[in-house]
Each structure stands twice: as C-alpha cells, then as structure tokens.
C-alpha positions as CSV (number, residue, x, y, z in Angstrom):
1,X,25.9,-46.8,-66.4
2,X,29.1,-48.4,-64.8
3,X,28.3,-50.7,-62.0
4,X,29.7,-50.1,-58.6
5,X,33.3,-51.2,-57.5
6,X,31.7,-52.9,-54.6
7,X,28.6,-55.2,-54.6
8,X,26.9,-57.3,-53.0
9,X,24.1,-60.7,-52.8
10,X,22.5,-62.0,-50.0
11,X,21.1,-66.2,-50.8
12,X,19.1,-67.3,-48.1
13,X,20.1,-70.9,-47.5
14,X,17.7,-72.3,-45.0
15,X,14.9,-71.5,-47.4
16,X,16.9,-71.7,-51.2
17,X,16.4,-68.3,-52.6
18,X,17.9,-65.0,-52.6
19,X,17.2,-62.6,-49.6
20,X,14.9,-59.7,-50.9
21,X,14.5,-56.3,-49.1
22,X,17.6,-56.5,-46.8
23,X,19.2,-53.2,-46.2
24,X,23.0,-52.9,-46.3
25,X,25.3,-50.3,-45.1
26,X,28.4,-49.5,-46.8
27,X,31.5,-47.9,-44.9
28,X,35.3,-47.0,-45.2
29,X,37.4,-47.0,-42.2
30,X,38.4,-43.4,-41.7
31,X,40.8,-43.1,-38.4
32,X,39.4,-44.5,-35.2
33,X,35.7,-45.0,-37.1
34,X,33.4,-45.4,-40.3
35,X,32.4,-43.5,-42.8
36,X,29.2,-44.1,-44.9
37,X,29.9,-44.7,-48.4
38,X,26.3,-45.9,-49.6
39,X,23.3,-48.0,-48.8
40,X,21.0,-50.2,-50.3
41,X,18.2,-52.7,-50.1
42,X,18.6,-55.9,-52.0
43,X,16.5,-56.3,-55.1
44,X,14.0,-59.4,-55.4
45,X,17.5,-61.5,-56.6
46,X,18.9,-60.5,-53.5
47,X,21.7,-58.5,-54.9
48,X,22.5,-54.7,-54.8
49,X,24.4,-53.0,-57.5
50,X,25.1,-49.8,-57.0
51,X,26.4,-49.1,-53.9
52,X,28.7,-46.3,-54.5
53,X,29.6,-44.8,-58.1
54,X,32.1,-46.2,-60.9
55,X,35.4,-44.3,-60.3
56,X,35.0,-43.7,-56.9
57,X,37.3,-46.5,-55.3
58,X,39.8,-45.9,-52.9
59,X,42.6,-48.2,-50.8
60,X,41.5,-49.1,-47.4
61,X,39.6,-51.2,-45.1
62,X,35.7,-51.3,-45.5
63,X,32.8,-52.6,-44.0
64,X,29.3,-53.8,-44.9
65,X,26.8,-54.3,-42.6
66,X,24.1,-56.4,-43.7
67,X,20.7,-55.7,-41.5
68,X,19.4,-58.9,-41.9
69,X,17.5,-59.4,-38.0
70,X,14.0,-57.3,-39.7
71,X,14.2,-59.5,-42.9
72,X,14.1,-63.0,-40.7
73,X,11.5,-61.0,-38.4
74,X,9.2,-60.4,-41.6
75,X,9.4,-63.8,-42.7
76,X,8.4,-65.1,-38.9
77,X,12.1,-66.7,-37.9
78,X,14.0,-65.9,-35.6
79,X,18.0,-65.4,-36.0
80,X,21.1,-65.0,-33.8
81,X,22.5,-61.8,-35.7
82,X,20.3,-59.1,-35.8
83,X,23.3,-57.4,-37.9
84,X,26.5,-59.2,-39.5
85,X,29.6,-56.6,-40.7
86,X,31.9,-58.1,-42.7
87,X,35.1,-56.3,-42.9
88,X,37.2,-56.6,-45.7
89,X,40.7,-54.6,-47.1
90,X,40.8,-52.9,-50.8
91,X,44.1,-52.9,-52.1
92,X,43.4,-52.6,-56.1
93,X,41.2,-49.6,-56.9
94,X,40.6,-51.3,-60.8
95,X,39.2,-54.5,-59.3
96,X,35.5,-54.8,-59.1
97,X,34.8,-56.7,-55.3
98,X,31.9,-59.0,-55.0
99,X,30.8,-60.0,-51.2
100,X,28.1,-62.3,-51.2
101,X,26.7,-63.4,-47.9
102,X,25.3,-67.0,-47.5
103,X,22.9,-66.6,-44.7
104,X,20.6,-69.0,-42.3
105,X,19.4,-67.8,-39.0
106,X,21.7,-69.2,-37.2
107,X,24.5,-68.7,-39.1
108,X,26.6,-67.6,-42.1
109,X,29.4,-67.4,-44.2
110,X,31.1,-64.4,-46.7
111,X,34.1,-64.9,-49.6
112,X,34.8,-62.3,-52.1
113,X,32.9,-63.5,-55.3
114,X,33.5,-62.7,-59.0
C-alpha cells in the first residue's frame, strides 16, 4: 500500500520521545472554510501515515490540527495550546509532504520534513 501524500510525527521534547495517542485533523481550505480530508491518532512512534490515500493530492492550502491539550492532560502536565493548526500551501501534487511538530507544553515548532 502507497503511503499518504501528507504525513505527520509529533516528538515530545520536554520528555525525549515521540508523542503517542495524539489525534490529528486533516483539512483543505475550501472557500471561506475547511474541509476534512482525514484523521488519525499517532502510533506509539508518534507518527501517522495514512492520513488520506495515495493519488488523492490536490493544489491548495491545508491544515492540520494537532489535539495535543488531552495528551499533556493524560500524562499530568499542563500546556498553553490545547490545539496547534499548522497551516501550510501544496503546490506539487507528486511530492510527498512531511510536517513534523516538535512539541513541549509550552511551546513548539513545525518545518516540512523529508
């Protein structure tokens, strides 16, 4: 099976490991609002992988909203950003597009990965 054109891994910084059992929303701009493309909850490596099917791809801006306030409340922290949505533009429907998410409570950062 083809992996998806978009995916995703959440590392957990403040502790070192990845971020296990973190849903994650995928979307597509469509006029004023979002669409739902696919959701997931990341795996024990804190990645998800099949987010929406091989082939399916198309230009426009997207979204991914990582729900990351219940997986800090589970492991007895407390964070800033109960939900972080990290927008991003798809120009090149044959390119696969990694977004990792480096997270901390209080904090975070995105790129586009490989």
């Amino acid at each position: 099976m083809s992996k998806s054109p978009i995916t995703t891994h959440i590392l957990d910084t403040a502790v070192g490991r990845p971020a296990a059992g973190v849903r994650v929303v995928l979307e597509k701009q469509d006029g004023g609002g979002f669409t739902t493309l696919g959701d997931g909850v990341t795996d024990a490596d804190g990645r998800i992988t099949d987010l929406m099917a091989s082939g399916t791809l198309t230009e426009g801006v997207h979204r991914l909203t990582f729900y990351v306030g219940d997986y800090l409340a589970d492991s007895g922290r407390k964070g800033f950003y109960p939900q972080i949505p990290v927008v991003f533009e798809i120009g090149a429907t044959d390119e696969h597009y990694h977004v990792p998410l480096l997270l901390n409570p209080f904090g975070y950062s995105t790129y586009r990965g490989s």
